[in-house]
C-alpha positions in Angstrom: 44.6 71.6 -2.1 46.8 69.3 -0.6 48.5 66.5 -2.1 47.4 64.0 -0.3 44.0 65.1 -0.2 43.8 64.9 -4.3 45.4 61.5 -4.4 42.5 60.4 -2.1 39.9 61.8 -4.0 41.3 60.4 -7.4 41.5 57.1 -5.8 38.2 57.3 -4.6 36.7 58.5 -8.4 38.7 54.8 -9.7 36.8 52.7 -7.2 33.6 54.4 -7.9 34.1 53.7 -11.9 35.5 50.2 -10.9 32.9 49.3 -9.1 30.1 51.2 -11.6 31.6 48.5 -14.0 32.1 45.8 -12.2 28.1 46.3 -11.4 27.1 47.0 -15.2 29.4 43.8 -16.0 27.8 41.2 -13.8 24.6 42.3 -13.8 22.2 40.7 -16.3 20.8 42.9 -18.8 17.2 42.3 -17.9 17.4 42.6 -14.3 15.8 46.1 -13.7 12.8 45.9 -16.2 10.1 45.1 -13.7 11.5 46.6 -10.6 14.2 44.5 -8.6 13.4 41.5 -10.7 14.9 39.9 -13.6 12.9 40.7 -16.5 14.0 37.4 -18.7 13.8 35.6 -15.9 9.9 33.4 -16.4 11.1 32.7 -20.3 14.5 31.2 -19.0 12.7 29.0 -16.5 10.3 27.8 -19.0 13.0 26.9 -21.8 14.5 24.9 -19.2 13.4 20.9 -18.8 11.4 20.2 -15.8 12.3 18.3 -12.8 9.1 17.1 -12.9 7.5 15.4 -15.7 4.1 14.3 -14.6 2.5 11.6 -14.0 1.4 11.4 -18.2 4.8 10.6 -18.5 4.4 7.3 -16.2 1.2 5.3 -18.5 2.9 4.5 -21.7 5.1 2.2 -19.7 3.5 1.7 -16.4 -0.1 1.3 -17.6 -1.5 -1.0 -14.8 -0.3 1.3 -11.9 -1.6 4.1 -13.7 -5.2 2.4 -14.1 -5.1 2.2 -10.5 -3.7 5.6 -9.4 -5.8 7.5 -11.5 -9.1 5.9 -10.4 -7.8 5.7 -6.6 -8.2 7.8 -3.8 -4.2 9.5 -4.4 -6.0 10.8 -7.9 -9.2 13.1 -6.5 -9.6 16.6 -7.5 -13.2 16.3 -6.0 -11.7 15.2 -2.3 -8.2 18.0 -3.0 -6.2 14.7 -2.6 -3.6 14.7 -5.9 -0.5 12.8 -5.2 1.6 12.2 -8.1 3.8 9.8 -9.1 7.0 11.8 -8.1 6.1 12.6 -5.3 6.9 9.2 -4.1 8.9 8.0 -6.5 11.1 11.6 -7.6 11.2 13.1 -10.3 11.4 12.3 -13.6 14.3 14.5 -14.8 17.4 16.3 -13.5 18.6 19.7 -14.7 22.5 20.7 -15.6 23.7 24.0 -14.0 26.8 25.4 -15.8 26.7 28.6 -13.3 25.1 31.7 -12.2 22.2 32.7 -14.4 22.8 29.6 -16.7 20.2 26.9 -16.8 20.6 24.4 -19.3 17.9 22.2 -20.9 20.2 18.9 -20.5 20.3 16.7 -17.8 19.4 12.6 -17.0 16.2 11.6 -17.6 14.2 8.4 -16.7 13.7 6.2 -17.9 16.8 6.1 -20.8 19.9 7.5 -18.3 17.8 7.8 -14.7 16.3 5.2 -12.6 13.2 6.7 -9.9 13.9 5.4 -6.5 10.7 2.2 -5.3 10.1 3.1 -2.2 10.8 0.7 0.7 10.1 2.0 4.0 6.2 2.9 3.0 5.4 2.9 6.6 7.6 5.9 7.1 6.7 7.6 3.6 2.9 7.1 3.8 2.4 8.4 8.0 4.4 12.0 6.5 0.7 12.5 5.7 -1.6 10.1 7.6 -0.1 10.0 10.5 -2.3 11.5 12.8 -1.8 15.3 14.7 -3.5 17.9 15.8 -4.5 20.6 13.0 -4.3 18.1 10.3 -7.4 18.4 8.4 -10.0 15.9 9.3 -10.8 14.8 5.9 -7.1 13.3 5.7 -7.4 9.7 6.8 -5.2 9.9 9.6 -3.3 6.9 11.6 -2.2 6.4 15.4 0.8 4.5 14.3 1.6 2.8 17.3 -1.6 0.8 17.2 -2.3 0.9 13.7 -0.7 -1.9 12.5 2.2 -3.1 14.8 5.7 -3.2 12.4 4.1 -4.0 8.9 4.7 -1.9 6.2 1.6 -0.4 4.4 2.0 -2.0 1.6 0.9 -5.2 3.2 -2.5 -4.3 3.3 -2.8 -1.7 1.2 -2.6 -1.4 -2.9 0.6 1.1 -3.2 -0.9 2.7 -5.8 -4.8 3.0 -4.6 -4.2 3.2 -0.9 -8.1 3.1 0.2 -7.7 -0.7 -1.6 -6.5 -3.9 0.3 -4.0 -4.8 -1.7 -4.8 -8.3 -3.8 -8.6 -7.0 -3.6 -10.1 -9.0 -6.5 -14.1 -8.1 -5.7 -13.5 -4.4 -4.9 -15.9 -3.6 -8.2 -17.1 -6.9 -8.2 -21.4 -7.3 -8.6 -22.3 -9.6 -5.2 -23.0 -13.5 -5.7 -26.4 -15.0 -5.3 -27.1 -16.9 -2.3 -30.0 -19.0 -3.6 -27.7 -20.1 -6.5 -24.6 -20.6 -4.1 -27.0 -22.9 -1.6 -27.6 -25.4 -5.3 -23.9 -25.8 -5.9 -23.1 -26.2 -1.8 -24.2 -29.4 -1.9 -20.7 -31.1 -3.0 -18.9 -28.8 -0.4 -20.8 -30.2 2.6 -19.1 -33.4 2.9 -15.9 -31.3 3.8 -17.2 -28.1 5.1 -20.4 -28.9 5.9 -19.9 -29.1 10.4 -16.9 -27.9 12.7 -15.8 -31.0 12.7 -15.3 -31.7 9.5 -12.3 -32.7 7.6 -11.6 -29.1 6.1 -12.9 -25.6 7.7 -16.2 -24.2 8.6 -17.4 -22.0 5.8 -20.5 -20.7 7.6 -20.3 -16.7 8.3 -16.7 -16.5 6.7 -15.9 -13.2 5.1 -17.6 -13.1 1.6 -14.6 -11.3 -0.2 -12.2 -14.1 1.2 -14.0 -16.8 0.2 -14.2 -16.0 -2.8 -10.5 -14.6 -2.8 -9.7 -18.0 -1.4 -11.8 -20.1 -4.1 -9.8 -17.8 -6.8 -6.3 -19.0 -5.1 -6.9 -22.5 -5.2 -7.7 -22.5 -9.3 -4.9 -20.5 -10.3 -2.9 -22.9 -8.0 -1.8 -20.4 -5.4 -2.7 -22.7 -2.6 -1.6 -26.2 -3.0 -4.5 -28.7 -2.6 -5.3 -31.3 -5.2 -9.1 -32.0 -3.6 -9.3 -28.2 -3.9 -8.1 -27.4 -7.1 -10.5 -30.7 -8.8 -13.2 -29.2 -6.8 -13.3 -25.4 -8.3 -11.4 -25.8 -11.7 -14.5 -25.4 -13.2 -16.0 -23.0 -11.7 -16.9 -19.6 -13.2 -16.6 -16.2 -11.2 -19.9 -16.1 -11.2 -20.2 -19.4 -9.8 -17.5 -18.6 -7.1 -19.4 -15.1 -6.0 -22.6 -17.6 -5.4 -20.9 -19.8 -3.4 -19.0 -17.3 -1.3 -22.5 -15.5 -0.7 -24.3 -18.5 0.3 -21.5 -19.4 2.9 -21.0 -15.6 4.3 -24.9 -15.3 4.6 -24.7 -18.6 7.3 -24.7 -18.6 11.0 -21.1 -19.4 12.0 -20.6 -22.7 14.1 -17.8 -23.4 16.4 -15.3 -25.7 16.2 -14.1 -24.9 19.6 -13.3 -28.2 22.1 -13.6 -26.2 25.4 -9.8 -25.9 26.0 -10.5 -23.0 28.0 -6.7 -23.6 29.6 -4.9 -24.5 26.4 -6.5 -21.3 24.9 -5.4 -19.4 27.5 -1.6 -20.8 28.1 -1.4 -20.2 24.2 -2.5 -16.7 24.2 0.6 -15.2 24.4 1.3 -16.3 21.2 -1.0 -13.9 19.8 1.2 -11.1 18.3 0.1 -7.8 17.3 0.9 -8.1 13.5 -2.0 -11.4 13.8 -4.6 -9.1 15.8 -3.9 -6.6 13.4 -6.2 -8.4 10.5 -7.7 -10.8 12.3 -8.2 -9.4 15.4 -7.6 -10.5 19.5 -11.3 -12.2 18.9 -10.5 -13.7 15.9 -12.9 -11.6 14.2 -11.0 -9.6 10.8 -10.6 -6.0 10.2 -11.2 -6.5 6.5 -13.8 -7.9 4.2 -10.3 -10.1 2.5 -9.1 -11.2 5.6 -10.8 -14.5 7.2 -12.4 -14.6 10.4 -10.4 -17.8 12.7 -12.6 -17.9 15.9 -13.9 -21.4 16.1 -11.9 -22.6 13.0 -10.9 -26.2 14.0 -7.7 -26.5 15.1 -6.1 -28.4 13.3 -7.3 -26.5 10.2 -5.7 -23.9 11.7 -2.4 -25.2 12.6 -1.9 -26.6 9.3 -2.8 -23.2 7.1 -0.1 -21.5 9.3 2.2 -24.0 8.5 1.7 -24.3 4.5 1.8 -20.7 4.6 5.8 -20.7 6.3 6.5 -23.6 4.0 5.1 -22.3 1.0 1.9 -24.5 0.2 0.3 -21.6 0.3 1.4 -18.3 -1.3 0.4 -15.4 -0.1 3.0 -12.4 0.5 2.1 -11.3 3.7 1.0 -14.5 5.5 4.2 -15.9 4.0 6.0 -13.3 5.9 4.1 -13.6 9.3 4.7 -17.1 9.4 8.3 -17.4 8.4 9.6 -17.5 11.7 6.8 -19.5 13.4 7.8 -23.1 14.7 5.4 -26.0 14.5 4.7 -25.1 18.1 3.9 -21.9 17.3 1.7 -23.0 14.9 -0.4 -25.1 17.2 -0.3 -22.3 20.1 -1.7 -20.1 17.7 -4.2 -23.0 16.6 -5.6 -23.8 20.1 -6.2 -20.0 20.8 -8.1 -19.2 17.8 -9.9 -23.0 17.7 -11.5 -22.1 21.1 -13.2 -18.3 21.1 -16.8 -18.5 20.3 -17.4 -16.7 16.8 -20.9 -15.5 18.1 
């Protein structure tokens, strides 16, 4: 046999046990015992520490969000809906990878070495699922975001944590008022409230959940009215339900003056974040959001401005109202003041 020919065949015989070895070197012991898997491969997984610690992990120091996430909508086995904390918020911990094949259980964790992100742009996290498509399951409370509500962030109406709940809903599980009872203690409110006219808004037909949302805010001082607050310091939530029932069960009256032109010149101040809650007819989307058609207007004008200047605080009117100019305020006023509420 030629030379050359046995030189090529030893050569060949080293590569072959080269690369036998190189294979039986780098290849994990347990990597043919089930077929072309690695047989160690579950228990190495499970020694590790999760990415993911669950949303148990969240209570001990976040108990109040995790009341309301576990009895919300985000928490139903019974409607398949189970979002978890980290799935908004990341996870929980972080794994360390020394290389190939070597998990190991270290890694930050939150809450001693790892901070989980709060999430700002809701109205970009929240449509991933509910915006609406076509073939997205019909039981998935889906959006048209363009007309849904204008720029405003989810969070502005919504409880972050309960999304099915207006946020700052304070008679979501509340028992309804008594309207016989409310009718007794109305007496006192007339002088103020008792026509259109009057010094201080029309209560009649007003949303029940506001009013009494409203009552609440001016005890605890979150609307800045002396007359108010010595009025309803001493009322009891019972007492506050009554009254709000009494009002909501009343024909609404009009405080309109007929300015059918100054209503109309000052519709184009109307912007799509206010028809989003309280509609282009003045009439609101949700039971905690009031109803303005045939407020008076100077009511009106003056709630718009102790919302911008802080005499009244409330988040998202705060917000809405920030940039507004006394102008504004009355534009907005005459608009509202003259559509009938019938």
């Amino acid at each position: 046999m030629p030379k050359h020919i046995v030189r090529l065949l030893i050569l060949m015989v080293l590569f072959a046990a080269f690369a036998y070895g190189a294979k039986q070197y780098f290849t994990v012991g347990s990597y043919y015992s089930y077929g072309h898997y690695r047989g160690n491969a579950v228990a190495d997984i499970a020694s590790d520490k999760p990415k993911f610690k669950g949303s148990a992990s969240c209570a001990p120091c976040h108990a109040e969000q995790s009341t309301e996430w576990s009895s919300g909508v985000h928490n139903s086995a019974e409607l398949g809906k189970v979002v978890k904390c980290e799935v908004c918020h990341g996870a929980g911990g972080e794994r360390d990878v020394k290389g190939p094949f070597e998990p190991a259980p270290t890694g930050r964790d939150h809450p001693d070495h790892l901070k989980l992100a709060i999430p700002t742009d809701t109205a970009k996290l929240c449509t991933l699922c509910h915006e609406q498509m076509a073939g997205r399951p019909a039981q998935q409370k889906q959006i048209v975001v363009a007309t849904h509500a204008g720029t405003l962030q989810c969070t502005t109406c919504h409880d972050p944590h309960s999304p099915r709940t207006i946020a700052g809903a304070v008679l979501a599980t509340a028992p309804p008022g008594d309207p016989a009872a409310g009718k007794a203690m109305a007496a006192v409110c007339a002088g103020c409230h008792g026509a259109p006219a009057a010094a201080g808004p029309s209560l009649d037909g007003q949303r029940e959940a506001y009013l009494a949302d409203a009552i609440r805010a001016y005890k605890a001082g979150l609307r800045a009215n002396p007359i108010m607050l010595a009025m309803v310091q001493n009322l009891s939530d019972a007492n506050i339900r009554d009254l709000a029932a009494y009002y909501a069960g009343q024909s609404c009256r009009s405080a309109g003056n007929g300015e059918t032109a100054a209503a109309a010149a000052s519709e184009a101040a109307i912007t799509a974040n206010c028809v989003v809650c309280h509609g282009a007819d003045g009439v609101s989307r949700q039971p905690l959001w009031p109803n303005l058609a045939g407020l008076s207007r100077n009511y009106l004008a003056e709630a718009v401005k102790s919302y911008r200047d802080g005499g009244r605080k409330n988040k998202s009117m705060s917000a809405m109202a920030s940039g507004l100019t006394d102008i504004n305020a009355a534009d907005l006023a005459a608009y509202y003041s003259n559509i009938s509420c019938r």
